[in-house]
C-alpha positions in Angstrom: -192.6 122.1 -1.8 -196.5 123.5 -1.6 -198.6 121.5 0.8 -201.5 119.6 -0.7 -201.0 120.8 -4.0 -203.9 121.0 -6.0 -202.0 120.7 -9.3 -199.4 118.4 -10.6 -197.7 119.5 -13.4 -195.8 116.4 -15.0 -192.9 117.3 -17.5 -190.9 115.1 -19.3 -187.4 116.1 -20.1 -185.0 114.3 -23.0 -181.9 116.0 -23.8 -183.4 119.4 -23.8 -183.0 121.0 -20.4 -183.3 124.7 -21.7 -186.8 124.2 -22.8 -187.8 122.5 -19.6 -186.1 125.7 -18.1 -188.2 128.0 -20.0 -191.6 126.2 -19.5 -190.4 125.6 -15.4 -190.0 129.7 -15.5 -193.5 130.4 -17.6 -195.7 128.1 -15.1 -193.8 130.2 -11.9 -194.4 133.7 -13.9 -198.2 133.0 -15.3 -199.8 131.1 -12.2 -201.6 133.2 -9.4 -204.5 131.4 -8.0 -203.9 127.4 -8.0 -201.6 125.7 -5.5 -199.7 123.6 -8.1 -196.3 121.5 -8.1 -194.0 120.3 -10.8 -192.9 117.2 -11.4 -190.1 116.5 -13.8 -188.9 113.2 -15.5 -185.8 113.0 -16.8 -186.1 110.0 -19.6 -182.3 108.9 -19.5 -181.1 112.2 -20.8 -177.1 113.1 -21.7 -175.8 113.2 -18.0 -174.6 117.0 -18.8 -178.1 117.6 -20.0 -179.6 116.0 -16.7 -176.9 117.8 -14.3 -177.8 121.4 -15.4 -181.7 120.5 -15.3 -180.8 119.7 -11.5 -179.8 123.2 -11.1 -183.1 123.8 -10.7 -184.4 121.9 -7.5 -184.2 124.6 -5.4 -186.9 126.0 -6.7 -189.3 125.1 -4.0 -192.0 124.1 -6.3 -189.7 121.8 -8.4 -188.9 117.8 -7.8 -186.8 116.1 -10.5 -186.4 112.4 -10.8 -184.2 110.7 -12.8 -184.7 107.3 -15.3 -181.5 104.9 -16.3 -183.9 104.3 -19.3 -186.1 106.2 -21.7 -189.8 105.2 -21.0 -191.3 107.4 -23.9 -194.2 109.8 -23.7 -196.6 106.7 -21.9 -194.0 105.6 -19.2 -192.1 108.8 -18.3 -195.9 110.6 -17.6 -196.5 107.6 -15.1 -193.6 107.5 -13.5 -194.0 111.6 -12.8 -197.6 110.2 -11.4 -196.2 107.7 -9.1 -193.9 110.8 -7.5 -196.9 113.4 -7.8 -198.6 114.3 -4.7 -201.2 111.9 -3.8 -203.6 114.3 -3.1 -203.6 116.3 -6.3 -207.1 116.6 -7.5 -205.7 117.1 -11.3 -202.6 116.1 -13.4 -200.9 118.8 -15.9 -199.4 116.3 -18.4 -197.3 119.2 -20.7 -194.6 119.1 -23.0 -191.7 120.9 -22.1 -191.3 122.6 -25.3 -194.4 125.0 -24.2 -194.9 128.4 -22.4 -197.6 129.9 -21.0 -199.3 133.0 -22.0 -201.2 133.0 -19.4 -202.5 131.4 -16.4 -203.2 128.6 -18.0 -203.5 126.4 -14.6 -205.8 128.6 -12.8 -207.9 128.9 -16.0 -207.8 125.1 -16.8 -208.2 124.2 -12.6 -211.1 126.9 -12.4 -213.1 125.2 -15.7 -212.9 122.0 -14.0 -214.4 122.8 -10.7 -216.9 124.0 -12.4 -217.8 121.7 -14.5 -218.1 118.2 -13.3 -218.2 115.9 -16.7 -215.0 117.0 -18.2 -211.9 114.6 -17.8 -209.7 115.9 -20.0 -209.5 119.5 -21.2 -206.8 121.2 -23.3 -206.1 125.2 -23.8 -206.1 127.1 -27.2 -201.9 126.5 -28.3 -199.9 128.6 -30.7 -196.8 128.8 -33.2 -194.0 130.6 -31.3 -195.5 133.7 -33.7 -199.0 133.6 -31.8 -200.5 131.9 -34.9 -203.2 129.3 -33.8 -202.3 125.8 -34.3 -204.7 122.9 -33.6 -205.5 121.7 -30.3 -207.5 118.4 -30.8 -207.5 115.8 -33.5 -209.8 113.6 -35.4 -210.0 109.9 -34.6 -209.4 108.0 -37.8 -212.1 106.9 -40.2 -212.5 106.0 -43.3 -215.1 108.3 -44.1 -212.7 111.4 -43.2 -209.8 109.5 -45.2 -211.3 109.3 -48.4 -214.4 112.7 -48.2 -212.4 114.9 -45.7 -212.9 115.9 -42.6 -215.3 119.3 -43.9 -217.9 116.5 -45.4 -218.3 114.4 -42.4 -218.7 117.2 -39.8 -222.3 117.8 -42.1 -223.3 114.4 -40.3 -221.3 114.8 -36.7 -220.5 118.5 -35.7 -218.8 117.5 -32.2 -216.5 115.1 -33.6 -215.4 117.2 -36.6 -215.3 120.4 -35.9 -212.7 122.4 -37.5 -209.7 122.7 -35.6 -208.1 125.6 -37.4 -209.7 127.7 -36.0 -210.0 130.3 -33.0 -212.8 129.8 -30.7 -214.3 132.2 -27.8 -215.8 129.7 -25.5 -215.3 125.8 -24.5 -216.0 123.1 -26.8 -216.5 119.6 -26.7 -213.8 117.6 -28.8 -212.9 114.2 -29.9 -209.4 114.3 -28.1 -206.6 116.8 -27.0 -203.6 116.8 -28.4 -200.4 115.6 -25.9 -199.0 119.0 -25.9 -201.4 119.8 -22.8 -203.9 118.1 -21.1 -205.0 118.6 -18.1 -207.1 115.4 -16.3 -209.2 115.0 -13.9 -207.0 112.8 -11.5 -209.9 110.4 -10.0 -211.3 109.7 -13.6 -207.3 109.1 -14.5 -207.1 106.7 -11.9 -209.7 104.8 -12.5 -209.2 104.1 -15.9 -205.7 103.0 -15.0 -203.8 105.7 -16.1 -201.8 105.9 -19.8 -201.6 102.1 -21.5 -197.6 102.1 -21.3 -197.4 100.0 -24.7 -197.2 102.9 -26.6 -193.4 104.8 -27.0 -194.1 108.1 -28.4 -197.4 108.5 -30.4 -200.9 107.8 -29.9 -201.2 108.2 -26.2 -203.6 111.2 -25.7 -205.8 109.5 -28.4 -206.1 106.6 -26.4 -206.5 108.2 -23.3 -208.9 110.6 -24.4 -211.3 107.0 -26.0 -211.2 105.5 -22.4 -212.4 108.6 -20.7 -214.7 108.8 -23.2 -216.3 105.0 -23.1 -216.7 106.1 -19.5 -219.0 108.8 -20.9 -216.7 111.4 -19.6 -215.8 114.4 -21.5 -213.0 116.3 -23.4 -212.9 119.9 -23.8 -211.2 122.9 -25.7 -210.8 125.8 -22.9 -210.0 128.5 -25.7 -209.3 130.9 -22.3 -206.3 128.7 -21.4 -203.4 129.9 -24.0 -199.7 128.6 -24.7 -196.7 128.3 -27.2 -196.3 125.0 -28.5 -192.6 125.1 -30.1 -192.6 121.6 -31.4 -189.5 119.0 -32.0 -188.2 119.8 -28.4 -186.7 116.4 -27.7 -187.7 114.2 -30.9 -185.7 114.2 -33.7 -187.7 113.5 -37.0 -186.2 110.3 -38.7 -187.2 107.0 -40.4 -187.1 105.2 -37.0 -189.4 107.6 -35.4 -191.9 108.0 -38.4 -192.0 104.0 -38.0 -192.6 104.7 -34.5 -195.7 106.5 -35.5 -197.3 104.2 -36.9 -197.0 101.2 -35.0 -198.8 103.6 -32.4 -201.6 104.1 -34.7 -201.8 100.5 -35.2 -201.9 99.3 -32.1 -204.4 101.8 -31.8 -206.5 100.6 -34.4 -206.3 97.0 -32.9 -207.6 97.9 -29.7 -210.4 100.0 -30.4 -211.6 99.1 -34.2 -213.3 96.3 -36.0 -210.8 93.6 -38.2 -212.6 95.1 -41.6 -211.8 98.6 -40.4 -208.6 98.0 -39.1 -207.8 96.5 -42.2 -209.2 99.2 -45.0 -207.7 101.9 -43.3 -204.0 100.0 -42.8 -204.4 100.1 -46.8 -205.4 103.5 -47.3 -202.5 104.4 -44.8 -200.4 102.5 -46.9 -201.3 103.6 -50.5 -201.1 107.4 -49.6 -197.4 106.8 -48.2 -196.4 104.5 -51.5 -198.9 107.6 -53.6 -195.5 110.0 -52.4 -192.5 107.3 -52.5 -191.7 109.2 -56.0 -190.4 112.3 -53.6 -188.5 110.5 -50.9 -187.5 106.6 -50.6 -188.7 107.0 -46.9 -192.5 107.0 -48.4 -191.8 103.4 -50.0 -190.3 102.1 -46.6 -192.7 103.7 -44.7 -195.9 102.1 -46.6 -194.3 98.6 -46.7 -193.6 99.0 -43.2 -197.6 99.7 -42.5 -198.4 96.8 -44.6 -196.6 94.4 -43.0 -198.7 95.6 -39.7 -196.1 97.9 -38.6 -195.3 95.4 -35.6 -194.3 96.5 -31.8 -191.3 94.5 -31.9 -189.4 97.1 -33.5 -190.5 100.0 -31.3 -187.9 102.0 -30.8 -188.4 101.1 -27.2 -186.7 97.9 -27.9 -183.5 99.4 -29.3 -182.6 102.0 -26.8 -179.4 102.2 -24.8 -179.6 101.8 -20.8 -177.7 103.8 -18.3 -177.7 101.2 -15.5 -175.0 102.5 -13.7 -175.9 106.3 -14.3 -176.8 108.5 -11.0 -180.4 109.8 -11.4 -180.7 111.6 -8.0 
């Protein structure tokens, strides 16, 4: 294990060991100049999925901790925090189902110590056939809802700027997506980390608001490139659409007004019943948003628990 690492890289892992295998080996291969360490969460995995994954704790650079439950995207990052080195001046919160193209660390670590505002900062990410896909996202609004994103960046360039396409030098933007995001570790720990109430969605949005009501910044660090392959450990179903938006929901009820909140549940809601003539899903998933799309039925709540499993 590297002393004092500079850099924690936090993976989660869920029943899809060969894509934390493949993003372990990128981070070795791509990073020259940044003392870094990796920490990896294994959210109750299949035990056969979690015993191969061991395999690779020798790798001095490696620690691997195991959890008899799944604590989603929110819970599985903090507990990799809690076994991170405590003197790590940044986190690497990545998805496993990345690769580096580059030294993504060293470009990412290097941006930061030279620039003291930025909290959060993301690289430029790609299809697995090096086509750009976006890196940030829009917060919701009701303007971009019902005139589009392109008509509301005329009145606010920073927070809609387009995000399909390639850009040469470091932006500022609204928020980074989950895939990677690199954070400053004092400005994490002050605002108390990731709110744990969220299961799967939603979490870099949130994260990215508080840093931002702290008047810190978020960033776009085109320099720092990766391979996104997507769908590494969630499976796309009714329960985990659902999931989706009782994220975005809770969401909306911390950070918006109750007239807000409540236009853009409808407009949510009509666009999903709009499409319920191509899938049934589309009919459950707009009554589901208007009846509030309440937390009590997280997925979270209806997991199985591996109590007596060995997570060492």
């Amino acid at each position: 294990m590297p002393n004092n690492p500079e850099v924690s890289v936090i993976l989660i892992n869920y029943n899809s060991r060969h894509y934390t295998i493949d993003c372990v080996n990128s981070i070795i291969e791509h990073t020259k100049s940044k003392n870094y360490e990796i920490v990896i969460v294994d959210n109750n995995s299949k035990e056969e999925d979690f015993i191969e994954l061991k395999e690779i704790e020798s790798i001095p650079s490696v620690k691997i901790f195991g959890s008899r439950i799944n604590l989603g995207f929110s819970g599985g990052n903090m507990l990799g925090v809690q076994q991170a080195h405590p003197d790590s001046a940044y986190y690497f919160f990545l998805n496993n189902d990345c690769v580096f193209v580059n030294d993504v660390i060293s470009t990412l670590g290097n941006f930061f110590d030279e620039t003291p505002a930025v909290s959060i900062a993301t690289g430029q990410m790609y299809s697995p056939n090096m086509q750009p896909l976006p890196s940030f996202g829009y917060y919701p609004s009701v303007g971009a809802i019902l005139l589009g994103t392109g008509f509301m960046r005329l009145f606010n360039k920073e927070m809609y700027r387009s995000n399909k396409k390639e850009y040469s030098e470091p932006i500022t933007i609204p928020y980074a997506t989950g895939s990677a995001m690199f954070v400053r570790r004092a400005h994490f720990v002050d605002i108390g980390g990731f709110d744990t109430n969220y299961f799967l969605y939603s979490e870099e949005e949130d994260l990215c608001m508080r840093m931002r009501k702290n008047g810190w910044r978020i960033y776009l660090v085109p320099g720092a490139k990766f391979i996104h392959y997507g769908g590494g450990s969630t499976n796309r179903n009714l329960a985990v659409e659902k999931e989706f938006y009782i994220s975005y929901l809770y969401f909306l009820r911390k950070y918006y007004s109750a007239f807000n909140r409540v236009i853009l549940r409808l407009l949510f809601a009509v666009k999903l019943l709009r499409k319920s003539y191509k899938d049934s899903k589309f009919l459950k998933l707009g009554l589901f948003v208007l009846r509030g799309a309440p937390m009590k039925e997280s997925l979270r709540f209806r997991q199985n628990s591996s109590l007596d499993k060995r997570v060492t």
